[in-house]
N, C-alpha and C positions, 0 to 999 in steps of 0.2 A: 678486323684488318688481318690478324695472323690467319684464321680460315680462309681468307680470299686470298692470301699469298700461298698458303698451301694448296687449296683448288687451282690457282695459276700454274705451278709446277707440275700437278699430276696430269694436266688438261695438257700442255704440252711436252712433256716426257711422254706420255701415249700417241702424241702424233708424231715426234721424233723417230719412237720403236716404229710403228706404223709401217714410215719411210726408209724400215730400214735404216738410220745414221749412225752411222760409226765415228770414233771419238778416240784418239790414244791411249793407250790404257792406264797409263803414269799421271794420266790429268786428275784434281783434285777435282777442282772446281768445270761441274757438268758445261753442255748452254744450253742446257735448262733448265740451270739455275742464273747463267747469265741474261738466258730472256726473261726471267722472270724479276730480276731485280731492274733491268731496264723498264716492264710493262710498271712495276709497282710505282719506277720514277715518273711514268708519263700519267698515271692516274692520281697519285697524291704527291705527288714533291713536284711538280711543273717542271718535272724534266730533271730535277736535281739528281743524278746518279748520284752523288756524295751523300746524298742524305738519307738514301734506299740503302746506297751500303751499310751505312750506320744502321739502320734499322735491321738489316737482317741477320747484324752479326750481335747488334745489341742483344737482340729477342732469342739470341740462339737456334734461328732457322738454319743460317750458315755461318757456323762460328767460323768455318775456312775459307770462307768466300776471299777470293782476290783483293788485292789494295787497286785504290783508283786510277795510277800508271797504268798499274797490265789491267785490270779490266779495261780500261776504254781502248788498249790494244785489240782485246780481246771480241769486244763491242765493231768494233772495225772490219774485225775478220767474219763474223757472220752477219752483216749489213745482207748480203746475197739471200743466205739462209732466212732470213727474217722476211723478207720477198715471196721466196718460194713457198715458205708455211701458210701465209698468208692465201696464196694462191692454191694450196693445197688445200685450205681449210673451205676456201669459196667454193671451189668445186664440189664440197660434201656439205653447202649451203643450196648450191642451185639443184642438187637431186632431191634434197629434200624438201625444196619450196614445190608448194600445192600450187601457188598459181604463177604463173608464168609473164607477169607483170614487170617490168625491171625501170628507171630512170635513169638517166644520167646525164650530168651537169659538174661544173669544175668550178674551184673556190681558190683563192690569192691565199700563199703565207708570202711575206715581209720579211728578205734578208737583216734589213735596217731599216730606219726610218728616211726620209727622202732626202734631210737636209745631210745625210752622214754616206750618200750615195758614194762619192769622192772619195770614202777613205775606206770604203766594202772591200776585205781581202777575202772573203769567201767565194766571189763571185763578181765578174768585172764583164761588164760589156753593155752596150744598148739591147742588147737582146733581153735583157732581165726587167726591163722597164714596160711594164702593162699595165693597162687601165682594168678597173674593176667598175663596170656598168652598172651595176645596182646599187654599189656604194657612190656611186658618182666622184673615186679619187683614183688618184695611180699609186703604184707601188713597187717596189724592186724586189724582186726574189722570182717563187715560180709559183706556177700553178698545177692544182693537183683534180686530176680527171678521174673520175669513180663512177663505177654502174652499181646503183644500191637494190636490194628485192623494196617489192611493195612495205615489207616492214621492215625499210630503214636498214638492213643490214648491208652493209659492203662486201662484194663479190670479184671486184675487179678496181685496180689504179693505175696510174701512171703519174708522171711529170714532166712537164715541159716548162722553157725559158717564158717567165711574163709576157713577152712581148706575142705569143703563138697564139692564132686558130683558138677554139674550143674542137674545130674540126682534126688538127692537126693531132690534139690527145687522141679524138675517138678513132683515127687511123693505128697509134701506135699500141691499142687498146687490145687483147687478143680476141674480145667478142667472141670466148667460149661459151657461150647460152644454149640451154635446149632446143632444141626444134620448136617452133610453133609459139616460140618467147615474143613479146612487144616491149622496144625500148622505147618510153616517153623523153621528150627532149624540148627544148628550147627551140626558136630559130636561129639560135648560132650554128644549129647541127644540118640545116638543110642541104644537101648535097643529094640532086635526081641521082645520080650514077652509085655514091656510097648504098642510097637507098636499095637502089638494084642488085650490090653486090651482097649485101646483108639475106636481103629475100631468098636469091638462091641460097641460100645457106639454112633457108627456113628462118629467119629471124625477122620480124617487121619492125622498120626504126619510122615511127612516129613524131615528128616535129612540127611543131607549131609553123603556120606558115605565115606570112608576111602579107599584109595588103595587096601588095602588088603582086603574087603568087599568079605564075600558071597552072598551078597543080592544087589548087584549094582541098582543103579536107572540107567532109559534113560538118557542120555546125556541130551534133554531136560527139563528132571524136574530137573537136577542136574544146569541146567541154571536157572531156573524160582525161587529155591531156594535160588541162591546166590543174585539173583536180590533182591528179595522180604523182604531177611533177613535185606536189609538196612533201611529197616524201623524203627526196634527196635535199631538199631544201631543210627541212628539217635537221636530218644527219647532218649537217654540213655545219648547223648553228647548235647541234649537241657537239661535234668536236668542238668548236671554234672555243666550247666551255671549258677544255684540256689547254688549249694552247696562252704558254703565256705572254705577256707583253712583247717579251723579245727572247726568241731562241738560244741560248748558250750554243756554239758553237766555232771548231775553228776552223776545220774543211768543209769542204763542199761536201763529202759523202757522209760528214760525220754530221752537218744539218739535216740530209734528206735521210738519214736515219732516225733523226729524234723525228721526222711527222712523219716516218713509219712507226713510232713506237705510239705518236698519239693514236694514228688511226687504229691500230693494233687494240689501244685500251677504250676506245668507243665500243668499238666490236666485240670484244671479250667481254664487257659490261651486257651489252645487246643480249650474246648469246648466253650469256650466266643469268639473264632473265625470265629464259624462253624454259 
């Protein structure tokens, strides 16, 4: 565990430098050492920051690391940052994927459970209330929209209110893919027009079509689709293995930073494999 917190630090302190970031010079404690004790909280403590601090001042990783006030200040201010890495890091994922295959499909997290809807101060409105079709229940929080490669790695996310589209993610999605990429999809994603706008762009979006289809695919690619889609299915049921019962959280930016920190630590596990 202390080598994988030490590989976390160096992995991200070289994309830091990379990008260029700059940091005050009077600051003690890096962020990159704050991301690093956040990824450690989302892969072994279920999110526990309090218990990553402990750890890493116990072990003497960062005897100076921040107390839990100003970090989760501190946690707050690079919410952005943790976005952008992300998105940086996907880019130098799709140059170097050999094949040009991508999925993408969206999964439910749960502000609270359904009967405590009434007293959610994170997050208040009918908009947050969505059904989850394969689970056959609903749920209140949001949902989170991902384009993963053929091996399971995440490239691209978003989030949107329960109650939204799966179309409505892939719209706010920024579908930076190679030329010559195929997204596999579901038929929640069927849209003739999105279809058209993707193509000129060189990108083919592939969706499963519906019975009643005007536009049927080959039986073949309606096979290569269902195949290939298990990929994001998969990644989605290895996070789902991070996430715990119920999220600790007291704002809204400060939830949709902890499931950036899980997806963060699926990915980091992915790519520490390869």
């Amino acid at each position: 565990m202390v080598n994988k917190t030490v590989a976390i630090y160096v992995f991200f302190d070289d994309i830091l430098k990379s990008m260029n970031h700059k940091e005050p010079e009077r600051r003690k404690t890096t962020d990159a050492e704050v991301i690093t004790v956040i990824l450690l909280a989302a892969q072994y403590f279920a999110g526990n920051i309090e218990k990553s601090l402990c750890f890493v001042r116990c072990t003497g990783l960062m005897p100076a690391i921040l107390g839990k006030s100003r970090f989760n200040r501190r946690m707050h201010q690079i919410g952005e940052l943790l976005s952008e890495l992300f998105f940086y890091t996907g880019q130098a994922v799709k140059e170097l994927n050999l094949q040009t295959v991508y999925s993408i499909d969206s999964f439910p997290v749960s502000v609270c459970r359904n009967i405590r809807i009434a007293n959610s101060r994170i997050v208040r409105g009918k908009e947050y209330r969505g059904r989850c079709v394969s689970k056959r229940c609903w749920f209140y929080g949001f949902k989170v929209h991902m384009i993963v490669t053929s091996g399971g790695i995440p490239v691209e996310f978003t989030f949107t209110a329960g109650s939204k589209h799966d179309l409505d993610g892939l719209r706010q999605l920024p579908v930076n893919l190679p030329e010559g990429s195929e997204i596999l999809a579901d038929s929640a994603y069927t849209d003739y027009l999105m279809e058209e706008m993707l193509l000129e762009n060189g990108i083919t979006l592939l969706a499963n079509r519906k019975s009643n289809t005007r536009h049927p695919h080959n039986p073949c690619i309606e096979y290569l689709i269902s195949i290939g889609r298990k990929q994001v299915e998969t990644a989605f049921s290895d996070i789902a293995k991070y996430l715990p019962k119920k999220i600790h959280a007291v704002t809204k930016s400060g939830f949709l930073i902890k499931i950036i920190m899980f997806i963060w630590a699926y990915t980091f596990d992915k790519l520490y494999k390869i």
